[in-house]
FITIFI-663002 format. One line per 8 residues: number of its first residue (from 1); for each residue z, y, x of C-alpha. Coordinates in steps of 0.5 Angstrom, whole numbers, plus 500, padded with zeros to 3 digits. Layout:
N
NUM	Z Y X; ...
//
This chain:
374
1	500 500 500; 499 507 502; 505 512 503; 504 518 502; 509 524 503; 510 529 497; 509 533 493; 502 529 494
9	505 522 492; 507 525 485; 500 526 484; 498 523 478; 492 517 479; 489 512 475; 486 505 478; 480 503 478
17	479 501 485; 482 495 488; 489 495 490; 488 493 498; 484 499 501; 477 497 502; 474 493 508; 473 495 515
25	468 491 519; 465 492 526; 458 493 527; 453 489 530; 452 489 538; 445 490 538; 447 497 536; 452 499 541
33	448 495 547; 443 500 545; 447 507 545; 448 512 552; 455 513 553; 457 511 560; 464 513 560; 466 509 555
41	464 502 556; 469 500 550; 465 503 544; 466 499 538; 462 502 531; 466 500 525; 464 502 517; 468 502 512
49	465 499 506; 467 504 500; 462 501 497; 467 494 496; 473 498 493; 472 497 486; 470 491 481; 466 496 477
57	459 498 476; 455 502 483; 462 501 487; 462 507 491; 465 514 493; 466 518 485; 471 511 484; 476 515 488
65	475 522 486; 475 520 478; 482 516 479; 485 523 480; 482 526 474; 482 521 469; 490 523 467; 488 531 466
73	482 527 461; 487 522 458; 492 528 458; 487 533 455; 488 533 447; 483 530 443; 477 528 449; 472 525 445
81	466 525 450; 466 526 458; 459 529 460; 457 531 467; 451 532 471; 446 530 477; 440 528 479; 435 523 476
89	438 517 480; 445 520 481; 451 515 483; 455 519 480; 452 519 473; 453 511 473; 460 512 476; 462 516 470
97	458 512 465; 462 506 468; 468 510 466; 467 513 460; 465 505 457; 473 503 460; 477 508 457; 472 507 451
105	469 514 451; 462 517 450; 459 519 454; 453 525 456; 448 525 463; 445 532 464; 439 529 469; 436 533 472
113	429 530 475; 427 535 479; 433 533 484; 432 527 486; 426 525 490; 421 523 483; 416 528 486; 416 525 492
121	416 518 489; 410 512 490; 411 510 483; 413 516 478; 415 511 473; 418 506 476; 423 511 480; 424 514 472
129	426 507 468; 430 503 475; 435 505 479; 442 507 477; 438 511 471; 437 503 468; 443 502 469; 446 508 466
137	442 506 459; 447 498 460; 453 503 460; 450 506 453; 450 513 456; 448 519 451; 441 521 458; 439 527 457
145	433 528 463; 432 537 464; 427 538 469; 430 544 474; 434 547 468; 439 546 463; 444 550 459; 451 546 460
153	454 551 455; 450 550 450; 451 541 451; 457 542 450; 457 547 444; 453 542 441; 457 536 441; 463 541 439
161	460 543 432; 459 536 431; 467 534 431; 466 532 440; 472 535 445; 467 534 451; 471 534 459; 466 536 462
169	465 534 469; 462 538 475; 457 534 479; 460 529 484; 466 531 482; 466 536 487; 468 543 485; 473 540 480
177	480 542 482; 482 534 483; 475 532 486; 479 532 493; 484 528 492; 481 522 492; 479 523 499; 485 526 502
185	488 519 500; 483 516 504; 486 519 510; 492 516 511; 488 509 508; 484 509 513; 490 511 518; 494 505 515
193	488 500 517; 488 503 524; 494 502 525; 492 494 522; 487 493 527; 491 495 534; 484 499 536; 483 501 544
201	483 507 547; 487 512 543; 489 506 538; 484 510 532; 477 513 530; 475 518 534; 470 519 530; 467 518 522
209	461 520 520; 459 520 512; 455 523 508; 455 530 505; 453 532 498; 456 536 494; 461 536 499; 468 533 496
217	469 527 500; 468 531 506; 473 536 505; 478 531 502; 478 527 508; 479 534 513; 485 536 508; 488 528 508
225	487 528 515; 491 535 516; 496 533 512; 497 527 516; 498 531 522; 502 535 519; 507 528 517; 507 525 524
233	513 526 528; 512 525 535; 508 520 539; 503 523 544; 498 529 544; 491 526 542; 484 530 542; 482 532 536
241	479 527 531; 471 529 529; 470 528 523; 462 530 523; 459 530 515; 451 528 516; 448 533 509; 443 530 506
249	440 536 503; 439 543 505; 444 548 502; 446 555 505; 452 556 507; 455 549 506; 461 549 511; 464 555 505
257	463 550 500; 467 544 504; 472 548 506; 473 552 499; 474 544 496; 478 542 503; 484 549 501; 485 547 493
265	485 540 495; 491 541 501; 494 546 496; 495 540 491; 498 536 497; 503 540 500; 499 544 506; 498 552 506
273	490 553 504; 489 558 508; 493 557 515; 493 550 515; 485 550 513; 479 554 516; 472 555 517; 472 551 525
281	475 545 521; 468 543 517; 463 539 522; 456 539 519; 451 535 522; 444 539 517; 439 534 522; 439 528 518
289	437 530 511; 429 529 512; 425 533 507; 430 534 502; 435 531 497; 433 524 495; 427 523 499; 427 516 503
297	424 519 510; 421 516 516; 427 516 520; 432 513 514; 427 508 512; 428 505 519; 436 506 520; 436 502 513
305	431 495 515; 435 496 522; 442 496 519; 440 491 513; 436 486 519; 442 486 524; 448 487 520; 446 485 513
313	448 491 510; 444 495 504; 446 502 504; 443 507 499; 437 512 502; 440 518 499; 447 518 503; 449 514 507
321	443 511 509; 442 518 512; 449 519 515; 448 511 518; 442 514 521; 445 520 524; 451 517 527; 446 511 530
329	441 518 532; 447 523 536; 449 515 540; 443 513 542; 440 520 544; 446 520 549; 449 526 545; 456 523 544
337	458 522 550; 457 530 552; 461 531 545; 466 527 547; 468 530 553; 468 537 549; 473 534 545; 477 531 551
345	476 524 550; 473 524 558; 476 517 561; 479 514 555; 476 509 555; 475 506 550; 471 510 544; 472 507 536
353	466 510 532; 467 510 524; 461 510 519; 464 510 511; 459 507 506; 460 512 500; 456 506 496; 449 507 491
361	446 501 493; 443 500 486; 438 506 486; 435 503 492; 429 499 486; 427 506 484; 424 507 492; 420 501 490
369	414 501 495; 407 497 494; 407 492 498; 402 491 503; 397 486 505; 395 483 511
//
């Protein structure tokens, strides 16, 4: 079990996932045979399967975020109906409608087809009618599909006049007040499992990489992470953990976002948002994202066949398939061993790498291709 301090403890959850904290393997040695980090012989790559969380539907990263908003839900009077919105092929949409049938709520998706990848796509309707969106149709939610733009109010005007009390959910959960706690949690988990696996070196993960959308994952991990510098007592001075967000589409001023989500997160926990929080704490990596959001590139079409061939692992080509690309990128181009070294890890000896998998392997039949012919 994982032990928080207050007031974060006191925080409300309801469980959806799993009660043991979801899995951590090593990667396969042909990764780490074929990396440049000459001082630090010991690299070891781990991932930490978000994906293997939940029992329910599309495991994956909203799981965690929707724990910790499921009371104000159950808590808010009357909740007929929980809408929220995404892209065409959004993770969170299916997480959501997975939900709302669990607590025997309709449910609404605002999708946005436009956001996605759809106008990139081999095959239109294929990526229209598979993938998490036929999903979201076996969990019989309400879909409704815009095309650029949609007037949230108006929905939610709409299912008020016929007698519906709707929750609305912002996309990814992120810019909802409770949408980092989730997260934040994740921290001392994944604290408690390198505690488990006796890692070598600074004895835990130096690094961790993982997608960057709409942002809440990021910062509930950065928030977590402090707080749990702030909780430990005594024990040597270690170099600072890297916490890298690979984004997967291209969005101004971002790093802002990540640390407004990060400040009402901690301030939920137990830190001081302002003081114990800045700008210097948000790690963008904005070179993986390819063309755009949703849109399966070159680079992460390859990080995927290689990931699925050496380690038997599918990830998902909109987030963390991206993010898995990057970090494989920034070891194999050398890149790490000069960052490790800024960051004080020069003669560690040992280097623990972590990539978590935010899940969203069920949308990958919508990026079906034409076969070819030899």
């Amino acid at each position: 079990m994982v032990q928080l301090p207050e007031p974060f403890a006191s925080i409300p959850i309801y469980q959806i996932r799993y009660p043991r904290p979801s899995p951590i393997h090593e990667f396969g040695t042909n990764l780490k045979a074929a990396t440049r980090v000459p001082n630090h012989p010991e690299l070891r790559v781990w991932m930490k399967r978000d994906d293997q969380a939940a029992p329910m539907v599309c495991c994956g990263n909203k799981y965690r975020k929707l724990e910790y908003i499921i009371p104000d839900i159950l808590s808010t009077p009357g909740v007929t109906t929980i809408v929220t919105e995404g892209g065409l092929q959004s993770n969170h949409a299916v997480q959501v409608a997975a939900v709302s049938a669990k607590l025997g709520l309709e449910c609404v998706l605002l999708l946005d087809e436009q956001a996605g990848g759809l106008d990139a796509s081999e095959n239109p309707e294929i990526f229209r009618s598979t993938g998490n969106i036929q999903i979201c149709q076996l969990l019989g939610a309400d879909i409704r599909v815009f095309s650029g733009s949609y007037d949230k109010d108006s929905v939610l005007a709409e299912l008020r006049s016929t007698g519906k009390v709707p929750y609305w959910i912002p996309m990814g959960a992120s810019m909802h007040p409770l949408g980092g706690l989730g997260y934040a949690r994740c921290a001392f988990e994944i604290a408690t499992q390198e505690e488990e696996l006796r890692l070598e070196g600074t004895g835990r993960f130096d690094y961790i990489f993982l997608p960057c959308g709409s942002g809440s994952t990021l910062a509930g991990l950065i928030a977590g992470f402090r707080l749990l510098e702030k909780s430990s007592t005594g024990g040597k001075r270690l170099p600072p953990r890297q916490i890298v967000g690979l984004t997967v589409s291209p969005k101004e001023e971002q790093e802002k976002t990540v640390l407004e989500i990060a400040r009402t997160t901690g301030g939920h926990i137990g830190l001081d948002p302002q003081s114990d929080l800045n700008l210097s704490d948000v790690r963008l990596d904005h070179r993986s994202h390819g063309t755009g959001y949703g849109i399966l590139d070159t680079d992460t079409e390859r990080s995927l066949r290689e990931i699925a061939i050496q380690n038997g692992v599918l990830m998902d080509p909109v987030y963390s398939g991206k993010a898995a690309g990057g970090m494989i990128s920034f070891l194999r181009s050398g890149e790490l061993e000069a960052d490790a070294r800024k960051w004080g890890h020069a003669g560690a000896g040992s280097l623990n790498i972590l990539v978590l998998h935010t899940g969203g392997q069920t949308v990958y039949s919508a990026y079906a291709t034409t076969p070819t012919t030899a």
